[in-house]
N, C-alpha and C positions, 0 to 999 in steps of 0.2 A: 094079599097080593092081587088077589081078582077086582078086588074094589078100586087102587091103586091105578093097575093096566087098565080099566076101566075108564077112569080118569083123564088117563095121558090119552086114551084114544080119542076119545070126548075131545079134548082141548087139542089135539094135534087134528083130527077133523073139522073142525069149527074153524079154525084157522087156513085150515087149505082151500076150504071153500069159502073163507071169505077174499082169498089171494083173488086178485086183477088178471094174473097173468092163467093164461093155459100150461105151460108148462113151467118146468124149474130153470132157473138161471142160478149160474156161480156165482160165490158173493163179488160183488166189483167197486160199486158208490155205494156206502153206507145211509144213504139217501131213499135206495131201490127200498131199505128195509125198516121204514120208521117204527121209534121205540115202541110206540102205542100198539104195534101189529105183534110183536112177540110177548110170548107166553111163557110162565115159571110153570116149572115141574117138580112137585115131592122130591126129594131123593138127589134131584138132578144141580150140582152147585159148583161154582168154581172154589180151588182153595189158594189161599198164599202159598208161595213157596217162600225159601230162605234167602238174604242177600244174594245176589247174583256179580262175580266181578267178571265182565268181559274178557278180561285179559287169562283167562283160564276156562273158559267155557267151552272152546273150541267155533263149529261154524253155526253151533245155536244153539240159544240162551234158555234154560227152562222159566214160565212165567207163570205159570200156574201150572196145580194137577185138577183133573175135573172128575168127580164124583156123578155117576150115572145113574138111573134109573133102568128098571129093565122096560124096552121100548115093545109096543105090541107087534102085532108079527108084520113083518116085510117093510120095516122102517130101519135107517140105518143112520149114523151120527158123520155129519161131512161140513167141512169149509168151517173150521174154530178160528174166533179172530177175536183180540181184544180193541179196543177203544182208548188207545193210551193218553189220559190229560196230566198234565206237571201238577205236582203238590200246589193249589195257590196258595202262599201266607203270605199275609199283610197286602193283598190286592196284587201281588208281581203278575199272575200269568190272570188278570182280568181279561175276559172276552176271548182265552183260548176257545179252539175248539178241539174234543179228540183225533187222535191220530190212529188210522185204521191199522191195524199189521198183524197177516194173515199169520195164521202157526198151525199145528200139529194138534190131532185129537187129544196127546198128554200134553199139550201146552208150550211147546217150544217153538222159537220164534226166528229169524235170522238174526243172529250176532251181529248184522253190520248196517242193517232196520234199525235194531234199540242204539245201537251206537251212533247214529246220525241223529235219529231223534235226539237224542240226551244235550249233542254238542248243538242242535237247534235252539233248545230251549236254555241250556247251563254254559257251555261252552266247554272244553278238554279239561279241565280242573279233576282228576281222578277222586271225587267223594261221591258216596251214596248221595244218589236222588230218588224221590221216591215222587211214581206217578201212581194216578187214581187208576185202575183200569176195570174196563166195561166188559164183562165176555161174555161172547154168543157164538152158539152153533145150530145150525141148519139139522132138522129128522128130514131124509128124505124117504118119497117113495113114490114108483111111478112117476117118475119125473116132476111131482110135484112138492116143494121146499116148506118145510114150517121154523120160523123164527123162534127158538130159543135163548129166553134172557136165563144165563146159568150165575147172574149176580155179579155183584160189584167188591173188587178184594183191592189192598195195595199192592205195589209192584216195586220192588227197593232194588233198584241195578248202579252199581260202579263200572263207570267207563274204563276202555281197556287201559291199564296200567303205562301208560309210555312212557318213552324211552326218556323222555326228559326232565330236568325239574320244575322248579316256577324260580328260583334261583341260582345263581351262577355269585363264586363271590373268587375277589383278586387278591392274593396276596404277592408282593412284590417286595423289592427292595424299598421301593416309595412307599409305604406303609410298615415298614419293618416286617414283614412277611407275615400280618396278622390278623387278614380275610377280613379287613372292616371295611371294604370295597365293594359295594354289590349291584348287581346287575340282574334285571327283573324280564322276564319271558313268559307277561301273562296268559299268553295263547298255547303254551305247552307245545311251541312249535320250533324249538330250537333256537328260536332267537332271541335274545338279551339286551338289554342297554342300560346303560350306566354312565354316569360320569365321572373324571378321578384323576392323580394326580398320577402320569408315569415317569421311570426312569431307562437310563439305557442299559443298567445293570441287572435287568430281567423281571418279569413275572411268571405268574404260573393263574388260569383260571379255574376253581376248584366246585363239586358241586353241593357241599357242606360247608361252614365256616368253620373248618380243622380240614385235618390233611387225612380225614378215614372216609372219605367217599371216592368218586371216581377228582383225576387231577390230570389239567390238561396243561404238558409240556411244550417244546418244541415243535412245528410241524403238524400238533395237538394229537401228539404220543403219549397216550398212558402209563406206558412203562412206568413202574416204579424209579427208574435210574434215566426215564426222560431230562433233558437237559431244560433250562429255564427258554422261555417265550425273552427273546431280545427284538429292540424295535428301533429301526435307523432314524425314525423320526427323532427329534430334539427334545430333552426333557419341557414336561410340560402337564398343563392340565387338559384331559380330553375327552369330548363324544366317544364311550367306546362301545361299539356295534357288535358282538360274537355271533356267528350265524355254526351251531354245531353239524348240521345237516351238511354245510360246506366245509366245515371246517379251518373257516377264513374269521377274521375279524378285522376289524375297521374305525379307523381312530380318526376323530376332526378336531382339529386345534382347536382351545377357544383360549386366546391371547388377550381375550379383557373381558369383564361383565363389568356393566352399567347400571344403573338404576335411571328409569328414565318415567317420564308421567305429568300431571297437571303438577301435581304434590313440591315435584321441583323445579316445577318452574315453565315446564317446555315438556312436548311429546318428541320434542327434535334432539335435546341434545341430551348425551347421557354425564351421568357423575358417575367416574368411575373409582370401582375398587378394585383391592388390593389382595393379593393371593397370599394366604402366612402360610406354610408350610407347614406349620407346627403343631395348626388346630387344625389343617386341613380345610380350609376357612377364608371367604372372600369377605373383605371388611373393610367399611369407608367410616370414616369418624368423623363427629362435629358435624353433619347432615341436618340442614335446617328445611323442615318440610311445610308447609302449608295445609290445611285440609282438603284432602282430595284424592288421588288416586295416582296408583302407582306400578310396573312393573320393574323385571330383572331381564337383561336380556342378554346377547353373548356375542362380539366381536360387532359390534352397532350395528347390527344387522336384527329381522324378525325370525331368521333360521331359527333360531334357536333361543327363546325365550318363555322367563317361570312367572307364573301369576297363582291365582287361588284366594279362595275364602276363607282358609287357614292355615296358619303360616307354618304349622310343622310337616303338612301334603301338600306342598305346593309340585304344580305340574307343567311341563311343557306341553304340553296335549291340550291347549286349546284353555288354559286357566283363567281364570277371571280377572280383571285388574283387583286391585289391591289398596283399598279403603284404608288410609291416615288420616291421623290427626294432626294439627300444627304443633311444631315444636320441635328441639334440636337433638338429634342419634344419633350413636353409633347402630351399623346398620352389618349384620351380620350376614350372609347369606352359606348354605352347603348343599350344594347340589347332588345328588343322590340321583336313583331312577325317578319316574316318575310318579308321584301321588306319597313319595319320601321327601323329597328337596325340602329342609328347613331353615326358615328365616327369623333373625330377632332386631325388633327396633328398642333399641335400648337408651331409655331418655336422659339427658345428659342433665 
């Protein structure tokens, strides 16, 4: 034990008098404290802790426990902080850098610190992510700081559980009531969009495809014995928008798609198709294309139009035109949310 205390005096002295500053400052820019200046201590290490889910941890997260040394006399352990960098794999977080966030001697950090960082780096998706993290604590004494590196562990945290899904699906009279209608809310932010065939004899928007999750009626009443969603607009196929935070949704006609592009012929005029009911399904036949490029678009207008570089995720979000060959198709298109919308040219 003498040899030890020994040790950490030695290395906690050498270190103070090699500091710049005359006195101690709080940690602030991780900057003030480069890696090279701090020193490992026998004894002294951070440990992983277990998954962590936000959404149950309360106002903060534990992210490690630290394992101590005993420090020689009139030195005390202050300002613990990790260094949180994102798992990279396959190069995604090249050229990060850590993120500094201060915590507790046992390791805990603000809840709502990891939860920003997480949606910086991941976005609201509630899965384990796991960051590299860097921990260091400050011996103080007499106003003067020694940088402790207590080692590098991982950090596996689930963002807080919300309220919402990443799917919302429709069953209606227009589908035979049987949730093949879906509507995508990649942001876990209550908002949806979908496209789809409605009628004036009701829907219901549900947040499983079956009727055992949450199901939104009338008014977007939960009630089991909520009455069906009825809509004055005129049956039809439509943009539908569900915003749950308001509890509104929002429907835009789309009264034709086109197929429009070099491919046939013109960027001006569309060839339009035909809505089947049956397959849920917009379809032009006998489609004579040229080689060249093509998109799908909705009411002649660019509001609202699907491209992509594979025809079973095609997107309205900025998609790609859409590479043919010459020759004569049936030309199928189903429009879905987006990064689902699938298309077939089917050569005649």
């Amino acid at each position: 034990m003498k040899k030890l205390s020994l040790y950490i005096t030695v290395a906690l002295v050498s270190l103070v008098l090699g500091a710049c500053s005359d006195e101690y400052e709080p940690w602030g820019n991780p900057q003030t404290y480069p890696e090279e200046n701090a020193i490992t201590i026998p004894g002294m290490k951070a440990n992983a802790v277990a998954t962590q889910d936000l959404g149950t941890v309360g106002e903060q997260v534990p992210l490690f426990t630290l394992t101590t040394a005993e420090l020689p006399e009139g030195y005390t352990l202050q300002n613990a902080r990790v260094g949180l960098l994102p798992e990279n794999i396959n190069g995604q977080f090249d050229g990060a850098t850590p993120t500094i966030i201060n915590t507790t001697l046992d390791g805990k950090a603000s809840t709502e610190e990891v939860q920003a960082l997480i949606e910086k780096y991941y976005g609201k998706r509630p899965e384990a992510r796991t960051f590299v993290a860097y921990v260091y604590v400050n011996a103080v004494k007499d106003g003067q700081a020694a940088l402790i590196d207590a080692g590098t562990i991982n950090v596996v945290v689930i963002p807080k559980g919300l309220q919402f899904t990443e799917f919302l699906y429709m069953a209606g009279d227009a589908n035979s009531w049987n949730h093949s209608d879906i509507l995508h809310g990649p942001a876990f932010d209550g908002k949806y969009l979908g496209y789809m065939y409605l009628n004036q004899k009701g829907f219901k928007f549900c947040t499983q495809p079956n009727w055992n999750g949450t199901n939104y009626g009338k008014d977007f009443s939960t009630a089991g014995d909520a009455a069906n969603i009825t809509m004055t607009e005129p049956d039809g196929f439509y943009k539908v928008e569900v915003d749950l935070k308001a509890f509104s949704y929002k429907l835009t006609s789309i009264t034709s798609i086109g197929i429009i592009g070099d491919a046939t012929g013109s960027w001006d005029n569309d060839i339009a198709m035909t809505y089947e009911a049956d397959s849920h399904e917009w379809i032009a036949k006998s489609i004579t294309l040229k080689d060249g490029e093509m998109k799908f678009r909705a009411n002649g207008a660019w509001d609202i139009s699907w491209g992509g570089t594979d025809l079973t995720k095609l997107t309205s979000n900025n998609g790609a035109n859409i590479k043919v060959n010459a020759g004569t198709y049936t030309i199928k298109l189903k429009p879905s949310y987006d990064g689902n919308t699938k298309a077939e040219l089917i050569k005649e």
